[in-house]
C-alpha positions in Angstrom: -52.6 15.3 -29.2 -53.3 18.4 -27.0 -51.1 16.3 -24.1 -48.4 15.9 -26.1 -48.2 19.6 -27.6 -48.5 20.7 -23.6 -45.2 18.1 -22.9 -43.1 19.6 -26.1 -44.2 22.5 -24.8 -42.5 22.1 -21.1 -39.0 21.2 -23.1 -38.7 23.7 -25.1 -41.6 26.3 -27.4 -43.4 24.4 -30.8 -43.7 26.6 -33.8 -46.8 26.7 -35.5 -45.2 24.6 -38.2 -44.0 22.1 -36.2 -47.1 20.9 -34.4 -48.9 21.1 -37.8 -46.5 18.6 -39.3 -46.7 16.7 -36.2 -50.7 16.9 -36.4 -50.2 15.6 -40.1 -47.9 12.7 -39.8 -49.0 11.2 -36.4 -51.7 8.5 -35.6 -53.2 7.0 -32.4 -53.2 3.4 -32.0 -55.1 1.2 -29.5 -53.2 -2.2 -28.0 -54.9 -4.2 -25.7 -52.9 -5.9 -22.7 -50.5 -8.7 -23.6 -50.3 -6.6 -27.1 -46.7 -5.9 -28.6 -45.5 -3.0 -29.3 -41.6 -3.8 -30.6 -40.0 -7.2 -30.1 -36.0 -7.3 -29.3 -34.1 -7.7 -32.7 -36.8 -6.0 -35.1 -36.2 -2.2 -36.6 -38.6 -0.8 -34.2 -40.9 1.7 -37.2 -42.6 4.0 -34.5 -41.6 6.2 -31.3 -45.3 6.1 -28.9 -46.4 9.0 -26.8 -48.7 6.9 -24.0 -52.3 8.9 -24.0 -53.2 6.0 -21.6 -52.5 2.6 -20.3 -48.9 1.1 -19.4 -46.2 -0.4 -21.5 -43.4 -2.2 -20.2 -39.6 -2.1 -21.5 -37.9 -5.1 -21.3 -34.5 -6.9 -22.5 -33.8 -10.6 -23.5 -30.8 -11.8 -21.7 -29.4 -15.2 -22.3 -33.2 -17.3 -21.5 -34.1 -14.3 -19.5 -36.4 -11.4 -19.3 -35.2 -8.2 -17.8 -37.8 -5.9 -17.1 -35.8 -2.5 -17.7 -38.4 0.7 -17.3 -42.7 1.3 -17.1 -43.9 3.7 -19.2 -47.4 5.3 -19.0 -49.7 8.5 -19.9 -47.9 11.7 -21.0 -44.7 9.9 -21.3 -42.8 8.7 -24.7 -41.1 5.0 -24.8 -38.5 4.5 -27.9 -35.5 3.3 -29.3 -32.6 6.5 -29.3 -30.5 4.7 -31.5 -33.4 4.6 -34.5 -33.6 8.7 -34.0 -30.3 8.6 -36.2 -31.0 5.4 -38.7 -33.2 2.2 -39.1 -31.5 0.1 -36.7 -32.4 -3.5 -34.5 -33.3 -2.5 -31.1 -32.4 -5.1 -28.0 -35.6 -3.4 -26.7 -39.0 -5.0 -26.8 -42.3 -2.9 -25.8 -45.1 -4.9 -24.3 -49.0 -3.0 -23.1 -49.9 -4.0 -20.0 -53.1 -2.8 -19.9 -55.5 -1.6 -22.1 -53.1 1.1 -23.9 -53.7 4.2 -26.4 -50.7 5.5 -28.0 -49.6 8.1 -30.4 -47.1 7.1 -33.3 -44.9 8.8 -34.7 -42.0 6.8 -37.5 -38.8 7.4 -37.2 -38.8 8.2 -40.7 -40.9 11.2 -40.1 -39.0 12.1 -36.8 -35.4 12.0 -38.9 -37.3 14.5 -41.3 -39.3 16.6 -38.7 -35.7 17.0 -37.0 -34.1 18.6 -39.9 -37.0 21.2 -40.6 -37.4 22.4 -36.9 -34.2 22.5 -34.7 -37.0 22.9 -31.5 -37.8 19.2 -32.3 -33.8 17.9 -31.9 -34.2 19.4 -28.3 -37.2 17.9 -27.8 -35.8 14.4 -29.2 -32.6 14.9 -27.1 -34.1 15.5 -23.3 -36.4 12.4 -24.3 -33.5 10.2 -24.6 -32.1 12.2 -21.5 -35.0 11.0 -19.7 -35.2 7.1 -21.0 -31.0 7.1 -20.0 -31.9 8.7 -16.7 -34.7 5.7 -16.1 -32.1 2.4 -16.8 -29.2 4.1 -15.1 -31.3 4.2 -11.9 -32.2 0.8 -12.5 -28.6 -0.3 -12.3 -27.9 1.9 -9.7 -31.4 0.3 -8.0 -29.9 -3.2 -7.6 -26.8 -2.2 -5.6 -29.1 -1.2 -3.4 -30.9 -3.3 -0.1 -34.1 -4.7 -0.8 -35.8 -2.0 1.2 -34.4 0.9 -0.3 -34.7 -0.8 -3.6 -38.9 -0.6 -3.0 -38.5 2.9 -1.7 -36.8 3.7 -5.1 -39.0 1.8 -7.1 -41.7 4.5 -5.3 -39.8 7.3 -6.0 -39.6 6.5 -10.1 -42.9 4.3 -10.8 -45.0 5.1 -7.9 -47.8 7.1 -10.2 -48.2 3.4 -11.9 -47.7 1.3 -9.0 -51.6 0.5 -9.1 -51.4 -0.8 -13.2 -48.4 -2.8 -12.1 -48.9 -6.1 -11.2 -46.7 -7.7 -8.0 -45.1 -10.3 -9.9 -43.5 -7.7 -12.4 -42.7 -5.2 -9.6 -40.6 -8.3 -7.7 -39.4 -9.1 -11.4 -38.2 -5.4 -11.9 -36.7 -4.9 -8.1 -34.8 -8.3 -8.2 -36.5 -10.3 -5.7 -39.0 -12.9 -4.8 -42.9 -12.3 -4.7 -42.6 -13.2 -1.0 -40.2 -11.3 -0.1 -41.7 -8.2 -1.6 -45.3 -8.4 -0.3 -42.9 -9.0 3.2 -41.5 -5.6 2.5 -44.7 -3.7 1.6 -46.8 -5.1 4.6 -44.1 -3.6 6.7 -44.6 -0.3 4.8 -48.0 -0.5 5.8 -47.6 -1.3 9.5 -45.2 1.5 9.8 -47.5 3.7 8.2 -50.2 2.9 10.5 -47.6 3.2 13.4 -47.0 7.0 12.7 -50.6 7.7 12.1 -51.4 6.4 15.8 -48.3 8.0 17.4 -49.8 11.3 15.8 -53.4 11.2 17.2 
């Protein structure tokens, strides 16, 4: 809980009365990996700040899974559209490792926002932040397949390790092959520039 007090507190100052309702109303939750966390077309019931683990965020299109964002420790994965009522997300939420989560309801967030104006900033740079990640994934696939990896770094590459291949090639639009192509010819470059240096 201390993690996520530190985070709120980054965005913008808690009041005492704040992070006591928050202490009150929120509960951790283990999910082991394959476990689901919200499945496209349900009223998602609970916002999850990730203590640990990795959850992905992904979208059903036609027969299709579109892997849309990664979300892991000290970061929050959610529906923005259930901040403002109980409504059927086109999100689903799936652990992809072993994965400990704080939840929080909507119901309680719709409340919490009313009684502490702090908490509507806090709620609106999260949403900020989830926007920021799918518009970079649009933006991603316009881009070569090289500079698509390099992005991928840029955005995920604290979780790169608890991701496996397949979903980063499923995420970055390409084939397996092609992908382990591009990252053995990271590697040879790297080792390139560390020779030229000694």
């Amino acid at each position: 809980m201390n993690d996520l007090y530190a985070l709120l507190e980054q965005i913008k100052p808690v009041s005492s009365g704040l992070q006591a309702d928050l202490g009150e109303v929120m509960h951790a939750r283990n999910y082991p990996p394959g476990a689901s966390l919200g499945v496209p077309g349900d009223v998602p019931e609970y916002f999850f700040f990730i203590v640990r683990g990795i959850v992905e965020t992904y979208v059903i299109s036609g027969e299709r899974r579109i892997i849309t964002a990664f979300t892991g420790p000290n970061e929050v994965c959610f529906e923005p559209r259930c901040l403002l009522a109980s409504v059927a997300t086109g999100h689903g939420l799936i652990a992809l490792a072993d994965t400990e989560a704080l939840c929080l309801s909507y119901a309680s967030i719709r409340r919490l926002s009313m009684l502490y104006p702090e908490f509507g900033y806090h709620l609106q740079h999260f949403v900020g932040v989830r926007e920021g990640y799918y518009e970079r994934r649009i933006e991603l696939l316009s881009e070569p397949t090289d500079v698509r990896l390099q992005r991928f770094m840029e955005l995920y590459g604290h979780h790169f390790h608890a991701v496996t291949r397949a979903l980063v090639s499923q995420y970055l639009s390409m084939s397996e092959s092609h992908l382990y192509t591009l990252l053995q010819r990271q590697r040879e470059e790297y080792h390139a520039k560390k020779k030229k240096k000694r």
